[in-house]
MARTORRO-403159 format. One line per field, with one value per residue (C-alpha): residue in one letter; x, y, z. Coordinates in nm, 4 decimals. Example, Ala and Ser with C-alpha at 12.3 -4.5 7.8 and 13.67 -1.06 7.14 Angstrom:
// MARTORRO-403159
dolum = c(A / S)
X = c(1.2300 / 1.3670)
Y = c(-0.4500 / -0.1060)
Z = c(0.7800 / 0.7140)
This chain:
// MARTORRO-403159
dolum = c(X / X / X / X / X / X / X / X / X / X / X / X / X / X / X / X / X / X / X / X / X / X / X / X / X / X / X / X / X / X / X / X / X / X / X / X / X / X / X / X / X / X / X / X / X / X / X / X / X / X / X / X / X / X / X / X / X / X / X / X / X / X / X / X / X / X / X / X / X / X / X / X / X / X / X / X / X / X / X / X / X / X / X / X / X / X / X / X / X / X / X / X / X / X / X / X / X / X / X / X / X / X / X / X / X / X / X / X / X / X / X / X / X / X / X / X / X / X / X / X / X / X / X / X / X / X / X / X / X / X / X / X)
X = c(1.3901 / 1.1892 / 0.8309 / 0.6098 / 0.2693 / -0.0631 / -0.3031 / -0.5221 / -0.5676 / -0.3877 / -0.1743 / 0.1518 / 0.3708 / 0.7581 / 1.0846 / 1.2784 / 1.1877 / 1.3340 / 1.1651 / 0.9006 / 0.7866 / 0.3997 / 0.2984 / -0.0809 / -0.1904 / -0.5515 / -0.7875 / -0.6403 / -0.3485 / -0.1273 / 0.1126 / 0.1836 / 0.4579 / 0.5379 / 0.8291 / 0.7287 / 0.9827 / 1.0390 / 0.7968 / 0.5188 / 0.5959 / 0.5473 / 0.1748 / 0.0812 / 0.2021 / 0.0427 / -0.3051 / -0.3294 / -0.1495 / 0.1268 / 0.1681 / 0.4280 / 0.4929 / 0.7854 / 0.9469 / 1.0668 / 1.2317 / 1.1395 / 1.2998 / 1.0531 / 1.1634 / 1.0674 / 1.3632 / 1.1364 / 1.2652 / 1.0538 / 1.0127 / 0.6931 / 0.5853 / 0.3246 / 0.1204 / -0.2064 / -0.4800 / -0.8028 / -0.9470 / -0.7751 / -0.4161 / -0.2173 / 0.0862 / 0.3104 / 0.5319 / 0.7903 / 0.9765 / 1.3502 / 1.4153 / 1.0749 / 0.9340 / 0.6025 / 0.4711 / 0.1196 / -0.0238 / -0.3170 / -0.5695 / -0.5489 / -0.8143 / -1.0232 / -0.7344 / -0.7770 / -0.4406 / -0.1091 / -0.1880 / -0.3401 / -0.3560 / -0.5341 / -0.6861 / -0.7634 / -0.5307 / -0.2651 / -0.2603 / 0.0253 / -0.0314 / 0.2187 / 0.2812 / 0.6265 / 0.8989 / 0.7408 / 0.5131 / 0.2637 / 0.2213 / -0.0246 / -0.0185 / -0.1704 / -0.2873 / 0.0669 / 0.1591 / 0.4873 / 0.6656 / 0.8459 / 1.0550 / 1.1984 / 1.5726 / 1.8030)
Y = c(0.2225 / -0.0801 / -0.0475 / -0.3360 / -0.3264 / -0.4711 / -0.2143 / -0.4537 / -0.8312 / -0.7382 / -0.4415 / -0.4178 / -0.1490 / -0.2431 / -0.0294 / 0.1763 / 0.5743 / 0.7344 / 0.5383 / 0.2496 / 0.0157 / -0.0211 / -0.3070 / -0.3764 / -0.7108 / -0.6529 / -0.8616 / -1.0222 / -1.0823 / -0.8438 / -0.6622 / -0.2803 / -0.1259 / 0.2033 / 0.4134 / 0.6502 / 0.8622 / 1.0916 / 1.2103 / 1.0196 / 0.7101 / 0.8737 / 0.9632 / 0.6531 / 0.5249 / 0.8075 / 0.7524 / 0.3769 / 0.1721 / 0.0656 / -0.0480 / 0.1324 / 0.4982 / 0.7210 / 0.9996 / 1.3055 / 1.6379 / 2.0215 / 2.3381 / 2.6122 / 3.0011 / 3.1578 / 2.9524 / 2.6770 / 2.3256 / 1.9662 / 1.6245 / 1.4686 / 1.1479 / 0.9935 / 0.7197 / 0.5444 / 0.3818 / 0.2166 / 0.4756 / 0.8384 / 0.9217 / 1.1278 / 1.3368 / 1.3581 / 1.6521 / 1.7007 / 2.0496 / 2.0795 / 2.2614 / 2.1692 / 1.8755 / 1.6417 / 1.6670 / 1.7643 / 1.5257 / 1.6236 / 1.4030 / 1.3874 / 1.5854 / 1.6222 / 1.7603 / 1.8120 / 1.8031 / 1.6912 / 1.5815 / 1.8147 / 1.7402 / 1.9747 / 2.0081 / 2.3155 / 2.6152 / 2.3924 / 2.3230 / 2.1165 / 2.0807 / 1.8756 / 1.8606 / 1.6733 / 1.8275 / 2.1774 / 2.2329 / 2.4961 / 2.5169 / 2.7320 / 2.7892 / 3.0344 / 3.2020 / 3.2695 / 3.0570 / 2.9624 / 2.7965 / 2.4388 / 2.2170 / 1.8838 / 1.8914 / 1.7505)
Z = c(2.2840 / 2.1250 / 2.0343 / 1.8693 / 1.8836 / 1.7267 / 1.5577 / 1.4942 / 1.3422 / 1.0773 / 1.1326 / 1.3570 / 1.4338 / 1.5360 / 1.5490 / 1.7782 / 1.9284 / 1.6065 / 1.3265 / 1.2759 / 0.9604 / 0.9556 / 0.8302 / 0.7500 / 0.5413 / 0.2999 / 0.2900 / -0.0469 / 0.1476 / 0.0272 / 0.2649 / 0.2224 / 0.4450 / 0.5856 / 0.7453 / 1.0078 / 1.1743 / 1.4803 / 1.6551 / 1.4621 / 1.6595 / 2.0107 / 1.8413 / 1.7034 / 2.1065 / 2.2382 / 2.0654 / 2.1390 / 1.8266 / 2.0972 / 2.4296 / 2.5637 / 2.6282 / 2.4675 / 2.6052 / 2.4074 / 2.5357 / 2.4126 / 2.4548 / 2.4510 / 2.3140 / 2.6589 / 2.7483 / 2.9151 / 2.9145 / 2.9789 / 2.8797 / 2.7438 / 2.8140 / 2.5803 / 2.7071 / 2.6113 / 2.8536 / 2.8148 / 2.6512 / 2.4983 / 2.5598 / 2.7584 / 2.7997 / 3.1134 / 3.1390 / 3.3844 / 3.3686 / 3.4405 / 3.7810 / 3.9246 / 4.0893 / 3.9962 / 3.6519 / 3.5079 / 3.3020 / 3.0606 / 2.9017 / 2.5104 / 2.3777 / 2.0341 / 1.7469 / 1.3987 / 1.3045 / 1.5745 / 1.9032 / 2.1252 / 2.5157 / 2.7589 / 3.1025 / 3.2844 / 3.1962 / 3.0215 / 2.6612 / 2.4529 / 2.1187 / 1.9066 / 1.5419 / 1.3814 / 1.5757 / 1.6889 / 2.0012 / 2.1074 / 2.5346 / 2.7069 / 3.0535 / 3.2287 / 2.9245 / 2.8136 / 2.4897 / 2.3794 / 2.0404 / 2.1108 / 1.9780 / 2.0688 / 2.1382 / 2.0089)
């Protein structure tokens, strides 16, 4: 997949789902570059920078299986996830993180980091990763 995006007058984002160049000019006009890779790029989408949304899949160690669809709005992000073997998806608002990306709403909780995932539902936590 493609991504491009603005991050602001003077900062643009462009690559494909695995890696992306940053590229942000000072005000002196000097340019300083970037590589982000993996997962990094679905934040960065997910949080706003870009205007698309990226999709990644997980495989959880209670044997759980889903894929995550980042996506950003007018205002915060958000996270669709659609589990294999059942129909619809639950999508949860990005919420307030200190460190990955942390989306949450009601008894559900998926918080990302690089590659590995943390998912709460009903109470009952399990360790994620993204498949490959």
């Amino acid at each position: 997949m493609r991504i491009a995006g603005k991050l602001g007058p003077s900062t643009s984002l462009q690559g494909n789902g695995a890696a992306a160049k940053l590229h942000h000019r000072t005000s002196a006009g000097q340019v300083a570059s970037c590589t982000i890779a993996g997962l990094s790029v679905a934040f960065l989408m997910a949080s706003g920078y870009a205007a698309s949304a990226t999709t990644a899949s997980f495989r959880c160690a209670d044997g759980a299986t889903f894929q995550a669809t980042f996506s950003s709005g007018a205002g915060a992000g958000s996270v669709a996830l659609a589990f294999g073997g059942s129909p619809g998806e639950i999508t949860l608002p990005q919420v307030l993180s200190a460190d990955g990306g942390r989306y949450a709403d009601g008894g559900v909780e998926f918080w990302v980091k690089g590659r590995s995932a943390t998912l709460t539902r009903g109470g009952r936590s399990t360790s994620c990763e993204t498949a490959r």
